[in-house]
C-alpha positions in Angstrom: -19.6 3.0 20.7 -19.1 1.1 17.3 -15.6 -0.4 17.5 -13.1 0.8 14.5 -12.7 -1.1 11.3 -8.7 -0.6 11.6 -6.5 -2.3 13.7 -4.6 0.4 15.8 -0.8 0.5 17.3 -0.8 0.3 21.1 2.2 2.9 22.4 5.0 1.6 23.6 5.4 0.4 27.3 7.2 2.6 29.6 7.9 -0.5 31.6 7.2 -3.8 30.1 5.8 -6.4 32.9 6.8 -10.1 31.0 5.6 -13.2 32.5 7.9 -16.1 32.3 4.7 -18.7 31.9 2.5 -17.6 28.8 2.1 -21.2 27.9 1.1 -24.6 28.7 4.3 -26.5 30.2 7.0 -25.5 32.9 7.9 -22.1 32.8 10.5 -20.7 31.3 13.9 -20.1 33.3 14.8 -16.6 34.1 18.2 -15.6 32.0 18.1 -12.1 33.5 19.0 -9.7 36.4 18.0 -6.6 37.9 20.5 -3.9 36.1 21.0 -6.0 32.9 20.6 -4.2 29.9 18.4 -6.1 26.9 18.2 -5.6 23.4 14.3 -5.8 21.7 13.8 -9.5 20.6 16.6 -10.4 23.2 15.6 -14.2 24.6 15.1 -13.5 28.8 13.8 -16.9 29.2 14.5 -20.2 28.5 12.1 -22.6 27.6 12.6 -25.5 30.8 11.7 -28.7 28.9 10.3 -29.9 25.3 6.8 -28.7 26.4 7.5 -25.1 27.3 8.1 -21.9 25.4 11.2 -18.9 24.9 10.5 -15.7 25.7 12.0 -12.5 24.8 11.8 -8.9 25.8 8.9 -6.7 23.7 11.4 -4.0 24.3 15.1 -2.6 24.7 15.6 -1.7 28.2 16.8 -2.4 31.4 15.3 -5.3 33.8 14.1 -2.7 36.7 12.9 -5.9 38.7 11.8 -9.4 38.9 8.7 -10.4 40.7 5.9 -12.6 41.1 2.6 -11.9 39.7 -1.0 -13.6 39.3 -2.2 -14.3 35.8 -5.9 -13.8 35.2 -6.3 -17.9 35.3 -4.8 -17.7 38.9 -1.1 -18.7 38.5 1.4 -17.6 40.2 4.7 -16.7 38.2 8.0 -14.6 38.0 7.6 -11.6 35.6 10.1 -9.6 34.4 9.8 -5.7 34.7 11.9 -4.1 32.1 12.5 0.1 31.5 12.1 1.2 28.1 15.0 2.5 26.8 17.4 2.5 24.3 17.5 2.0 20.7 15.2 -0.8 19.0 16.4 -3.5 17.0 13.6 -3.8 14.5 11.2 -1.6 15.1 11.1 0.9 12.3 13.6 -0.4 10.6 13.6 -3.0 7.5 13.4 -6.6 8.2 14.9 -9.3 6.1 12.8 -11.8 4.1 14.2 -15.2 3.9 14.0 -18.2 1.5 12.3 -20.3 4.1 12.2 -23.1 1.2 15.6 -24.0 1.2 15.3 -24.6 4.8 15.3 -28.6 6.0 12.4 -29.6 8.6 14.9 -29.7 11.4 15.3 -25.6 10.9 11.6 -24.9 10.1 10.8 -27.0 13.8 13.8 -25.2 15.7 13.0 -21.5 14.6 9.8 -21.9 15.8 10.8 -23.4 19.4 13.8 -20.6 19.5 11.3 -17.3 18.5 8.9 -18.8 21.5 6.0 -19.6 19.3 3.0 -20.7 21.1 -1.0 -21.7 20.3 -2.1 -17.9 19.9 -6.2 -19.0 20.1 -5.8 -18.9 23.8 -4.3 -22.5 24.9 -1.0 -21.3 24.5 0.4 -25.0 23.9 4.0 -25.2 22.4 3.8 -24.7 18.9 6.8 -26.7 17.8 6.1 -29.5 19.6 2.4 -29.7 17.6 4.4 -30.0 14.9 6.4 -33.2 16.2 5.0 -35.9 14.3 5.0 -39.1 16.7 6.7 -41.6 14.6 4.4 -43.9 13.1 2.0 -41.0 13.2 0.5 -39.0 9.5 -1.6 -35.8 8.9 -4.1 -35.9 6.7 -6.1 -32.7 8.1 -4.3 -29.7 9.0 -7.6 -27.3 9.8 -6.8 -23.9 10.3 -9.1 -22.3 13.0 -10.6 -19.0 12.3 -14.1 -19.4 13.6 -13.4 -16.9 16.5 -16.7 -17.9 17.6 -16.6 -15.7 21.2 -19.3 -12.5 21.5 -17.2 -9.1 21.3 -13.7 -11.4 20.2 -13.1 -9.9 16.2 -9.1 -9.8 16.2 -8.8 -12.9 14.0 -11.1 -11.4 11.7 -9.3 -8.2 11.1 -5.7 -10.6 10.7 -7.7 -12.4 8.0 -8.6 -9.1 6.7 -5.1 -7.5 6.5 -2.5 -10.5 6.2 -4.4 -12.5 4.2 -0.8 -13.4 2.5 1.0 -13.8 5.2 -1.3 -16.4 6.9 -1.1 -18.3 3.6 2.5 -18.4 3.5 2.4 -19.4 7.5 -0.1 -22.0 6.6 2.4 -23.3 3.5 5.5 -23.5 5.7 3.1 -25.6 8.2 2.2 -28.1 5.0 5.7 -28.6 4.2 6.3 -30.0 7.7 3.3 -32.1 7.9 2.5 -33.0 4.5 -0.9 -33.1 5.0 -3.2 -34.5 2.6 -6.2 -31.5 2.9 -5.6 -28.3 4.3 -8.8 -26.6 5.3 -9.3 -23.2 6.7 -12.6 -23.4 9.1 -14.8 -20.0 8.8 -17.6 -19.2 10.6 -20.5 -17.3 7.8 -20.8 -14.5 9.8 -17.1 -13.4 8.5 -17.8 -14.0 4.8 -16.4 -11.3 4.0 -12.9 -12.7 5.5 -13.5 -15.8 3.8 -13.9 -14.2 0.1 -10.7 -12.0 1.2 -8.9 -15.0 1.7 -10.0 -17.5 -1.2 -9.2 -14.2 -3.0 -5.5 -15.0 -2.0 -5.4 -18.6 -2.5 -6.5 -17.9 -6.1 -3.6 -15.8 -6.8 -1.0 -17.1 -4.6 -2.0 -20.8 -6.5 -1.5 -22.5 -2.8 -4.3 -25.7 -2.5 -5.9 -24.6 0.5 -9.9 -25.1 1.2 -11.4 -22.3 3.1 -14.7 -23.5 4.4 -17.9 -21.6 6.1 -19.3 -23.3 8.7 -22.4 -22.4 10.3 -22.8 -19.7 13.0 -22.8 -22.0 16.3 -21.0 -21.6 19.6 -18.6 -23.1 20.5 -18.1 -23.9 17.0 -14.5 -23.0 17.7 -13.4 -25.8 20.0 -10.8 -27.9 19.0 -12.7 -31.0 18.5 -16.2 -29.4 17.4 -14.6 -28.1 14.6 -13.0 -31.4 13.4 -16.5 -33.0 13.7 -18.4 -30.1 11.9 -15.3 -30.4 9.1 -14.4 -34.0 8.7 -17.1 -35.7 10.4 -14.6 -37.6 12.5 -14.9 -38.0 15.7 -11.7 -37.8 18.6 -12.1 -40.1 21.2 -12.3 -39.7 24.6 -8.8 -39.3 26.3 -7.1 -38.5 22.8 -5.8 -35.9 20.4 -6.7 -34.9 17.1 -3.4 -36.8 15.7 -5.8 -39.9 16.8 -8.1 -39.3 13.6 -5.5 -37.9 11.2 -5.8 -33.9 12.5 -3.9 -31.6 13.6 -5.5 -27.9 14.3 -4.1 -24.1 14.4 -5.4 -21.1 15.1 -5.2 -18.4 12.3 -3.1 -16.1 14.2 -0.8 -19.1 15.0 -0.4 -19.5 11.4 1.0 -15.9 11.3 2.9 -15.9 14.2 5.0 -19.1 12.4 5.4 -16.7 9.0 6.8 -14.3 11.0 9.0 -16.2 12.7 10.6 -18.4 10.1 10.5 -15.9 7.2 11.7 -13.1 9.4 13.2 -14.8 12.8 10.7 -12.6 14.7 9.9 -13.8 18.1 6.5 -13.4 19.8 6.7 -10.3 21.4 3.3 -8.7 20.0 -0.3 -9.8 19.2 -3.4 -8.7 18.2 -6.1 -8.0 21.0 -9.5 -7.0 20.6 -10.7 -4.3 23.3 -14.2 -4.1 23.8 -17.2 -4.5 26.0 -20.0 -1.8 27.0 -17.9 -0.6 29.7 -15.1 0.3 26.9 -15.5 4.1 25.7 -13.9 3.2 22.0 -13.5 -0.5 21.7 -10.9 -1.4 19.0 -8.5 -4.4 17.7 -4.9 -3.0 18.7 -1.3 -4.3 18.2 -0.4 -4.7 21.5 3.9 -5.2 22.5 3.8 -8.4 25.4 3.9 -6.9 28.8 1.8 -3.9 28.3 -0.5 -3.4 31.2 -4.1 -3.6 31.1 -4.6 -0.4 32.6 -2.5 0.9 29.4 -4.4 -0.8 27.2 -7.5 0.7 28.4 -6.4 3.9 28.2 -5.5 3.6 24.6 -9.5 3.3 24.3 -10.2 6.3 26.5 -11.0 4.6 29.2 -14.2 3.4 30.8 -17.6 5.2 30.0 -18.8 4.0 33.7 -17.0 1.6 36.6 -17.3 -2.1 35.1 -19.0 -5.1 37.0 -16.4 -7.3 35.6 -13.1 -7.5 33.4 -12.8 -10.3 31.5 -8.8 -11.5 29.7 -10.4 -13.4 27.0 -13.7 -14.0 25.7 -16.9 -13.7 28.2 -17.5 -17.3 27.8 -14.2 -18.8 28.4 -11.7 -16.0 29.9 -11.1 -15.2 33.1 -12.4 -12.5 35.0 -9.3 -10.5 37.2 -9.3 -7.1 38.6 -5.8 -6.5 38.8 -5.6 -3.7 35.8 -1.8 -3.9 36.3 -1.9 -7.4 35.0 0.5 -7.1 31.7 -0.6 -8.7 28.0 0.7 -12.1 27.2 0.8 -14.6 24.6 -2.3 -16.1 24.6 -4.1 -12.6 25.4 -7.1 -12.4 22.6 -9.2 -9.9 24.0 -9.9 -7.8 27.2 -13.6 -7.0 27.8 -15.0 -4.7 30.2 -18.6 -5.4 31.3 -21.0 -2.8 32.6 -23.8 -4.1 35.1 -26.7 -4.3 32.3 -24.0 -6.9 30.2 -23.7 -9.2 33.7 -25.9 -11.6 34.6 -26.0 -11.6 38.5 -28.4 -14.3 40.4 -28.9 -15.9 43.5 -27.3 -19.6 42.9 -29.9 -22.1 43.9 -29.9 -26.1 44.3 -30.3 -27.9 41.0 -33.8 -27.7 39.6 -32.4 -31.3 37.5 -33.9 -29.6 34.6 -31.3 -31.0 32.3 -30.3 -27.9 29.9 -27.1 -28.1 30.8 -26.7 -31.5 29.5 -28.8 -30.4 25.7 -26.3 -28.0 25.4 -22.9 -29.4 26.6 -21.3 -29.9 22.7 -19.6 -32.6 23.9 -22.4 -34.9 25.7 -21.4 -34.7 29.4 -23.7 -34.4 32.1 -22.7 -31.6 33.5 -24.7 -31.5 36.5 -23.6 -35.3 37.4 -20.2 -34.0 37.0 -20.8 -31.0 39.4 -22.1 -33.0 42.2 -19.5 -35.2 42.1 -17.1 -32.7 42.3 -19.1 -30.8 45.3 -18.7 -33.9 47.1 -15.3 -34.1 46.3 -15.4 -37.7 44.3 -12.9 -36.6 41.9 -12.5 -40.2 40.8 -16.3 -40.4 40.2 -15.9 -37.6 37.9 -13.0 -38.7 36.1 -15.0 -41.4 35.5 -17.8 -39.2 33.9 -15.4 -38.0 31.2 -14.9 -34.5 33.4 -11.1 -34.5 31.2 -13.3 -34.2 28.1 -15.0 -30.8 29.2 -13.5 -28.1 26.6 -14.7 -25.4 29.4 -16.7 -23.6 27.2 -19.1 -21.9 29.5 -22.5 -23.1 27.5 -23.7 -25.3 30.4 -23.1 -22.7 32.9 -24.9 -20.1 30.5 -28.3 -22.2 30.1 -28.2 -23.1 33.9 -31.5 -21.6 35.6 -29.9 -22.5 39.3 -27.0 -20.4 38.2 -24.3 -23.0 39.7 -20.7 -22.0 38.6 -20.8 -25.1 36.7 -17.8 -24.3 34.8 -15.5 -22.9 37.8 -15.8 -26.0 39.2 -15.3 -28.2 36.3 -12.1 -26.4 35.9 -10.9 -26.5 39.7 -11.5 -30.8 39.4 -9.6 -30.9 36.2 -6.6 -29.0 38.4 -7.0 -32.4 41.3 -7.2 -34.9 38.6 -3.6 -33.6 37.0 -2.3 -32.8 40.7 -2.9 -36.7 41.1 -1.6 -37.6 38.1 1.7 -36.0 39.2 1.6 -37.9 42.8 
């Protein structure tokens, strides 16, 4: 099946499952109890430090229950099971636009820590806190990420397609906290059609924004590829994009900050892309936080034969779960459903020391260095390898004829090396 060109409404929720971690950082602290009543929008959880996020109920209710859940990375966390019922606050009705202009920098920062706003590309780091200059510190590239450069992933592409405006005005309130010298939207060509949309808009509107194409490479999309392939800068090793002047968003990110400033609209929905040859009719829907999976599929019909695997995320850098009762979250930006012809499945043998994986790691580690360090259980060794400089993309693991879970265990060291760091 093609997947529609519209982006469709998800129903509603009967019970909405809402995870108190959907962000890099502590989680937030549970303001609820079983029996209370909540209004939609209504804050349930409190962000428990600077680096951690708000959340809010997706939907008027009562809290039924709160319990412990994994999330497709493997976290454990409370979630927060609330009834549907009751009237809606917004939904349906009309919202009011506000002069975000007048507002000082103070308001623009808090508005986006109180609605909950997080990266919406899939790291799910703090938004506001981003957006904290260090003092001393200056912007000179805000790049706006819309490569989307995951196989079966198009949400971003059909936000570009229909809020074109809105981004812009997301992207405007961003410049006025940053004062950045450039900003540049980074497109991959395959979306051209995005890309006219949107310089279509930046005509009109009269806002000085750059939208450029880049070529059609993954992982194009990583944080620190893209300010190469745009600026030509490099960031060094150990340090952020603030380092050389830059500081990225993701596109729906951009969105989610219109919403909330202009309207004081927290994050309770997102776009996510169904799909997958296991999917019956894939499509981009508007999904409330906390809807199942299982919900979610059945909005597409459901599965045209039993999957080999489920993927929250793209196929390169999600994670694979088979819990379908796991509930929609913040950084949720696709589900894909495999069938057995889409999955590779191979015997894992020792390593042929080929070197593949190291011609296409984008960010010149040796991979399989870092793996038999880690097999071994020298963490230290691979620290010392740069393994904090692995942006997990999956390409090593991809090319790798011995079919070693190169990635899994790149990601399991990184865990050590911050469980250390704690210690």
């Amino acid at each position: 099946m093609t997947e529609s060109t519209e982006i469709r409404t998800a129903a509603l929720p009967p019970v909405a499952l809402i995870p108190l971690s959907q962000h890099i950082g502590a989680p937030a602290k549970c303001l609820v109890q079983p029996g209370d009543r909540v209004r939609e929008e209504e804050l349930i959880g409190e962000a428990a430090g600077f680096v951690s996020a708000n959340i809010h109920s997706s939907v008027p209710g009562t809290v039924k229950e709160i319990r412990e859940i994994f999330l497709p990375n493997g976290m454990k966390t409370q979630a927060v099971a609330i009834e549907l019922s009751g009237e809606f606050s917004r939904l349906g009705k009309e919202s009011v636009k506000e002069d975000w202009k007048s507002l000082d920098l103070d308001s623009i920062r808090n508005r986006i820590r109180e609605m909950g706003i997080v990266g919406m590309g899939g790291a799910t780091f703090p938004t506001h806190v981003k957006l904290s200059l260090p003092e001393g510190k200056s912007c000179e590239y805000f790049i706006v990420n819309a490569v989307e450069c995951e196989p079966y992933l198009t949400s971003d592409h059909k936000l570009m397609l229909t809020r074109a405006g809105e981004i812009l005005e997301g992207i405007e309130i961003v410049r006025k906290l940053l004062n950045p010298e450039k900003v540049i939207i980074g497109i991959e060509a395959n979306k051209m059609d995005a890309a006219r949309h949107l310089q279509g808009m930046i005509d009109r509107m009269g806002v000085k924004v750059e939208v450029a194409p880049l070529k059609v490479k993954y992982p194009q999309g990583a944080e620190k590829s893209l300010i190469k392939a745009i600026t030509g800068r490099e960031v060094p090793s150990g340090k952020l994009p603030l380092e050389v002047g830059v500081i990225n968003a993701n596109v729906g990110t951009c969105f989610a900050i219109y919403e909330a400033v202009v309207y004081k609209k927290p994050l309770v929905e997102r776009l996510v892309t169904v799909s997958g040859g296991a999917i019956k009719n894939p499509g981009v829907f508007q999904v409330r936080i906390g809807t199942t999976i299982r919900e979610l599929i059945e909005e597409c019909g459901g599965f045209t034969e039993e999957p080999e695997k489920i993927i929250s995320g793209g196929p390169m850098m999600g994670f694979a779960f088979f819990d379908l009762d796991t509930p929609v979250m913040k950084g949720t930006s696709g589900i894909v459903a495999l069938t057995k012809r889409d999955v590779k499945r191979s015997r894992m043998t020792a390593c042929l020391s080929c070197g593949k994986c190291i011609a296409a790691c984008p960010m010149g580690l040796n991979p399989t260095k870092l793996y038999k360090f880690l097999d071994f259980e020298m963490v230290g060794d691979a620290a010392g390898e740069r393994l904090m400089d692995c942006v997990e993309c999956g390409s090593c693991a991809y090319v790798c004829p011995a079919h070693l879970p190169l990635v899994q265990m790149f990601r399991v060291g990184k865990g050590e090396m911050r469980k250390n760091a704690q210690k």
